[in-house]
N, C-alpha and C positions, 0 to 999 in steps of 0.2 A: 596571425589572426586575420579573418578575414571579412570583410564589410559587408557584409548581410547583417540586413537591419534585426531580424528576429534573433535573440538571446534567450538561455534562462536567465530569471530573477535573480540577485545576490542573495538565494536562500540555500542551508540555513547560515544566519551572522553564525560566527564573524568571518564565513570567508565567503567570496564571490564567484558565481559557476558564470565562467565564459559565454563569450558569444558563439552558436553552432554551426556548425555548415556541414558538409558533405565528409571533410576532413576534419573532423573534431579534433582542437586543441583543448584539453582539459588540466589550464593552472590555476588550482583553487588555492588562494591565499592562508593558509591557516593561521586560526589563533598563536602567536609564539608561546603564551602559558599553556595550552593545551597539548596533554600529556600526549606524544604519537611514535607508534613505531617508527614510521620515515621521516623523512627531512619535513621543514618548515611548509616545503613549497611545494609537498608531493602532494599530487592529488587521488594518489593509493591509499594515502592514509587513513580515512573515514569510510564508515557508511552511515549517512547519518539520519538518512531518513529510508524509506518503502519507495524503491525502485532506486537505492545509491545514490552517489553522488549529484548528477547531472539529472535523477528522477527518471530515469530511463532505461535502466539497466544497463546500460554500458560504462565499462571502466575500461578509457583509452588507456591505461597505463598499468594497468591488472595483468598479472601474469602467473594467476593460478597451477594449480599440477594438472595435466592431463589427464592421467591414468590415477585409479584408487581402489580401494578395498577393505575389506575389515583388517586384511593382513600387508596392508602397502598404502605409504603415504596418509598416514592416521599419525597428526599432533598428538590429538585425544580427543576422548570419547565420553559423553558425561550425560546421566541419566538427570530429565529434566522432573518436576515436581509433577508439574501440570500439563494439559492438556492447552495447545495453541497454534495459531497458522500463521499468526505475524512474521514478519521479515526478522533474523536478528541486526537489530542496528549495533552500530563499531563506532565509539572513538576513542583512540588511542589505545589502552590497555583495556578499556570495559567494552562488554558484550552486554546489550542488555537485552532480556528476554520477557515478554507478557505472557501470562498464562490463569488459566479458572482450576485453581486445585481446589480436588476435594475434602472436605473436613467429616466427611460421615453423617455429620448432622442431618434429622428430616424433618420437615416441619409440614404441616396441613397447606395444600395447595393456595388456596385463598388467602395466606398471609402475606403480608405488605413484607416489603423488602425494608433493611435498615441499613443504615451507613455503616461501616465499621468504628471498632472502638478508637481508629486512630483518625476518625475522619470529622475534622474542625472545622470551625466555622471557615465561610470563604473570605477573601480577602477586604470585602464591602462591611465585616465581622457580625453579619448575617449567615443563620443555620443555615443550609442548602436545603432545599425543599426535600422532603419524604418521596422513594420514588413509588406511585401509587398504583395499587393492584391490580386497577381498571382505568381505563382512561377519561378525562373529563370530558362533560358535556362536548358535542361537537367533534372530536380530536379526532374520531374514528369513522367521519362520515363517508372515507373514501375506501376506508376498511373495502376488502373483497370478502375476506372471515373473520369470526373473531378470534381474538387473540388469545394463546393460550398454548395452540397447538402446535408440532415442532416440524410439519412439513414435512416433505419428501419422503413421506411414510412413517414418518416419527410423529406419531399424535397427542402423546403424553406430555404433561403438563409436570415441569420440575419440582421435584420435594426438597431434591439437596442444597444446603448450605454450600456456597463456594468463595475461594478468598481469590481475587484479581488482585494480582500479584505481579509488581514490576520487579526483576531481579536484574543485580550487576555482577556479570560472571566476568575472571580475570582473564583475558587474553591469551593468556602465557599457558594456563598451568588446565584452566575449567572450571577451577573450584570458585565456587558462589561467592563475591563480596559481601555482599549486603542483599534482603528481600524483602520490600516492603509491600504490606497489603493495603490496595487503594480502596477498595471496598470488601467488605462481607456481605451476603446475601444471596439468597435465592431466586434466579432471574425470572423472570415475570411470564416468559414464554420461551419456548423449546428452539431448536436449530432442524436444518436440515440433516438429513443420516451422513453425508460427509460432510458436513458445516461442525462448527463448535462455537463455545463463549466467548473465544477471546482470537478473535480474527482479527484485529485492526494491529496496525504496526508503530510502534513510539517513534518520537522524532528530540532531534539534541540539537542544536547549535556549540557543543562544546562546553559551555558552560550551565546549561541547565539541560532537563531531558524529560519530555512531556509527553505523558503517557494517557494513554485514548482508550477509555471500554466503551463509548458511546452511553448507554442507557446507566452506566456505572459513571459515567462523569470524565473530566478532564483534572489532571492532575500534573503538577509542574514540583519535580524533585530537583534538588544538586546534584551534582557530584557524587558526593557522599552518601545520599538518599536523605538528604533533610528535605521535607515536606515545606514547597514555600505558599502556593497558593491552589486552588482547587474549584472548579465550576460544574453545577449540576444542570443538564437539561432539560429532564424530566423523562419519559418512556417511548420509546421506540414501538410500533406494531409494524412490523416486516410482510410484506407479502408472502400470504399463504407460509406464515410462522417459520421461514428460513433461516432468521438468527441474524446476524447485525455486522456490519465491515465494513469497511473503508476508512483510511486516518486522517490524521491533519496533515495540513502542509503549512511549512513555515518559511519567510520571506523577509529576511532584515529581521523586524522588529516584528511583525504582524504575522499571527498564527491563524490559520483559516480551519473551519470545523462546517462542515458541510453535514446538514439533516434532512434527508431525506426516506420520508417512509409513510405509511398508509394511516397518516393522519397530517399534522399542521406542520409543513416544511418553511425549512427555513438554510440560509448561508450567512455566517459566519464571522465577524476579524475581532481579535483578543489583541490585548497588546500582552507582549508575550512574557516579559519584567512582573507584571502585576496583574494580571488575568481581566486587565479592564475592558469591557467590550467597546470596541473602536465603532462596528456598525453591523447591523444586522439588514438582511434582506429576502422577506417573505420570497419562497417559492413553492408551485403547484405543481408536483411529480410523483409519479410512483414510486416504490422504495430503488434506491440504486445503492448499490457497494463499492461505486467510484470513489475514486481519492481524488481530491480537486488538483489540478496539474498546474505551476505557477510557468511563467515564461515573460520574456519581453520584447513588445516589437513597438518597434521605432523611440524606444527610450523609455515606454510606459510599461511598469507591471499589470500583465493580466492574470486574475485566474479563471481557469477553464474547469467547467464540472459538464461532463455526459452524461445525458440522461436522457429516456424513451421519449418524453417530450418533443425537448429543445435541449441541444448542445448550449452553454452561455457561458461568455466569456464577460467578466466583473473587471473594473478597475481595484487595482488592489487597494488602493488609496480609499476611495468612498464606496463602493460596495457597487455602485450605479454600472446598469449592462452595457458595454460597450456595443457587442454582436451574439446575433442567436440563431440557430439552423435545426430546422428539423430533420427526420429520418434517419435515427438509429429503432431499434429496435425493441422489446420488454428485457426485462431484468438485466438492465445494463452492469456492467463489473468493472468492464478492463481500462484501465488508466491511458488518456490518450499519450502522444509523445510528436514532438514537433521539430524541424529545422527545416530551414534553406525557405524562411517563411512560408511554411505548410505546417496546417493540423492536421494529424492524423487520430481521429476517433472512429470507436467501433465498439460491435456488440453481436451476441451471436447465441442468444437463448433462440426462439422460434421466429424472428424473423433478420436475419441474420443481413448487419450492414454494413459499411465502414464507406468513412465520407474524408478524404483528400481537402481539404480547406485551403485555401489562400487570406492569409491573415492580409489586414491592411483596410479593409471597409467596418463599417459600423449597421445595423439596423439587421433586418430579416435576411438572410442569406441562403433561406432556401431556395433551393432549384434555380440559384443564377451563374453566373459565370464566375464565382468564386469557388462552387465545388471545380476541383480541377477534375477529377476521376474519383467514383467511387463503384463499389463493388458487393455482391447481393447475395456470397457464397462462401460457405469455409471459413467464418469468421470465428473469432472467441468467443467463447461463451465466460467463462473463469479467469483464463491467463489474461495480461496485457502483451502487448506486441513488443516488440524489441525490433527500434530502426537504429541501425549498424550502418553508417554511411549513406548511402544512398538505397539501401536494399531494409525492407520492412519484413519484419519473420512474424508469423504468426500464425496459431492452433491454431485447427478446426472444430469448435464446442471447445470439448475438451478433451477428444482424443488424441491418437499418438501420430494425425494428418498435418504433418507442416508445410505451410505456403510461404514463400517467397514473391513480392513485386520490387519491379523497379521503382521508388516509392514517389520520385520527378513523373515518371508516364505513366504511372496502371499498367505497365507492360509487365505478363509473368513470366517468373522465371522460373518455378518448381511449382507443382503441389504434390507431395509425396507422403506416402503412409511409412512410418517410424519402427524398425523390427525392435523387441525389447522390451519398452516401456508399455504399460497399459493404457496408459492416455497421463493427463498433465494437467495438474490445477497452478502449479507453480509458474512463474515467468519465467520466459528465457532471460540470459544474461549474457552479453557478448564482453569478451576481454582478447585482448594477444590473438586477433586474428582467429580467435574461435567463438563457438557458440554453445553454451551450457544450459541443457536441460534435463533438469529433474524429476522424474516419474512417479508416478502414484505406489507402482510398486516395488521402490527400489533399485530399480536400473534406470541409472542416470546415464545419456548420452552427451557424448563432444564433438561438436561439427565444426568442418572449418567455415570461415566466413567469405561463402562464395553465390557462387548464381547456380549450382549446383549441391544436389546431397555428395556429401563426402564427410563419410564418419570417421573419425581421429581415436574413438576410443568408445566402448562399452563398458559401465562398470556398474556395478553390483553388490550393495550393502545391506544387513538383516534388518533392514527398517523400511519404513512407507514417508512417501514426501509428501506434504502439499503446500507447505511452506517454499516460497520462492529462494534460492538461493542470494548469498553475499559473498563480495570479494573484496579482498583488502590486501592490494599488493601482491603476494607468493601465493596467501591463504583463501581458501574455499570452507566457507559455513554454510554447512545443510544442515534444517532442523527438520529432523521426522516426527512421528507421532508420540515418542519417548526418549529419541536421544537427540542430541547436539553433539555435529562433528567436526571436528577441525581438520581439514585435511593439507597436509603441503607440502612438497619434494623432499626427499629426506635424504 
């Protein structure tokens, strides 16, 4: 272990993500009651939240199969209910998946949404507010349109009934444990043509596992799928009706839920036992699909949420901003990732940035000598970045152009166009000295992890990705647009 003051946060309880550096050691304590493939102390064991272990797609002890196919290296292979882009999260024997299946049902556009029949009061034993068809006075003053319509050329306005639906699939075998639906309803506005309803990814510490639809609510099941407690937000309007993403992140004891969109924003802390809101903290932003990045430097948890704005970094304790920088760019997405005390945030819709941070100051940090290197090209638009040591990988938009820097100097070391893949909404995932990415159409590449391209393996499966891959030890979980695969050397 090495003395660099910058860590991640001990999230999720009950085990603790090391401190980072260039040589990542990764020994997450696990629960001893929590059921797991590997030993107590292996940190292959989990994936327990949207970007693994460490929140960053790296699993230093992963050692997935290289090569795969419909007819090589297939666990199994299991048709999913519903339609979804979430990560699957892993602990121990369950796989848990979010998805918006359809029930057939149609109802008249202008009908209010309702809870479903399993959906109780919250834990304050107060109903959860009605999610309402329009939004109230004020809410929409930042509105660019209004809401209703689905973006990206999808202009229609949802009729169908859909059940958001957390499911516990077995590890072992695929077949479904348990499905519970967190809400029924018809969502209030449409998605973008590759966007869907149910994009955010659920997060566990082991013992519980809290699942996020955003404008459908937060919802905190067992194990088992016994429903303990439940919070509703009220409604979402996305720029120009692109449809809703990004999850929580949990930290110890404190669940953070970030709202962001084209009305009254706001961040976030639940305590995560009892759904008690710990503190909340108004913010002014466009909609963003960030997931808030937890970490710690010099002893203090912070969270980090990106946004076109201001980047802001929160004491995880009281909510209050530590540090804020501006210049990223519109429709922020990609989850930042940090070590060797640097942030590394970025964004890559139409003006395309990525900003190098030196953590350690407090107050306005644009344009001063805490950016260390940032850069104005080739950045993410969808994926988050994957920094593998010292070396930062990252699309360009979201085509099949991968970049490489030395992530200490801004010095490059690649930017290459990807034969195979059609481009990439999913994150890389680095494990065993390689680099795994998953493609829009099926062909997933394995690179090694170097300052050069050098492909290790092309492979080729009858599904589409856009769900970011998971690894857990041996196994590799891709979820395409209808199945869920498990793959692992056989």
């Amino acid at each position: 272990m090495t003395t660099d003051k910058t860590s991640f946060a001990s999230t999720p309880a009950p085990f603790r993500r090391p401190t980072t550096t260039g040589s990542l050691i990764a020994g997450l304590l696990l629960a001893a009651a929590a059921p797991a493939f590997g030993a107590a102390d292996d940190s292959t064991s989990n994936w327990p939240q949207w970007r693994g272990p460490l929140a960053n797609g790296l699993v230093p002890q992963g050692n997935p199969p290289t090569k795969w196919s419909e007819t090589e290296n297939v666990k199994w292979k299991v048709k999913l209910p519903g339609k979804g882009t979430g990560t699957p999260i892993i602990w121990g024997n369950q796989i848990f998946i979010q998805a918006a299946i359809p029930t057939g049902k149609k109802i008249e556009p202008a009908a209010e949404n309702k809870p479903a029949a399993n959906f109780s009061p919250n834990v304050f034993g107060q109903a959860a507010a009605p999610t309402p068809a329009t939004p109230p006075p004020g809410e929409g003053e930042r509105r660019r349109r209004p809401g209703g319509g689905g973006g990206g050329g999808r202009g229609e306005k949802p009729t169908e009934v859909l059940q958001f639906a957390l499911m516990s699939i077995d590890r072992a075998t695929g077949k479904t444990q348990w499905q519970k639906i967190a809400r029924e309803t018809v969502p209030h506005e449409g998605h973008h043509l590759h966007h869907g309803f149910a994009s955010h990814s659920p997060v566990t510490d082991g013992q519980h596992i809290y699942s996020y639809f955003g404008s459908r609510g937060l919802h905190c099941y067992d194990m088992k799928g016994e429903l303990k407690w439940q919070k509703d937000f009220g409604t979402q309007r996305t720029a120009a009706g692109f449809g809703e993403g990004g999850s929580p992140a949990l930290s110890g004891n404190t669940l953070i839920v970030n709202w962001d969109h084209e009305g009254d924003d706001f961040i976030a802390a639940f305590d995560k036992t009892t759904g008690k809101e710990l503190w909340r903290n108004p913010r002014d932003e466009k909609t963003t699909w960030t997931t808030p990045f937890i970490l710690q430097h010099d002893g203090k948890p912070q969270v980090i949420v990106a946004a076109s704005g201001r980047v802001r970094s929160y004491d995880l304790a009281t909510g209050k901003v530590i540090w804020e920088c501006g210049g990223l760019g519109s429709n922020v997405v990609p989850t930042p990732v940090s070590d060797f005390g640097m942030l590394f945030a970025m964004s890559g819709h139409r003006e395309p940035a990525l900003l190098a941070i030196k953590l350690g100051k407090t107050g306005d940090l644009t344009d001063t000598d805490s950016i260390v290197w940032k850069q104005n090209r080739s950045t993410p638009y969808v994926p988050s970045p994957l920094l593998y040591g010292d070396k930062l990988y990252y699309f360009s938009k979201n085509d099949a152009t991968l970049s490489c820097f030395n992530a200490k100097t801004g010095e490059s070391l690649f930017s290459e166009r990807l034969e195979g893949p059609s481009g990439f909404y999913a994150s890389p995932v680095g494990a065993s000295g390689r680099i795994y990415l998953a493609g829009r159409n099926g062909t997933s590449l394995v690179l090694k992890h170097s300052d050069k391209v050098e492909i290790l393996a092309t492979n080729i499966l009858d599904e589409k990705f856009d769900a970011s891959p998971a690894v857990v030890g041996k196994e590799l979980f891709l979820r395409g647009h209808e199945y869920l695969y498990c793959l692992t050397e056989k």
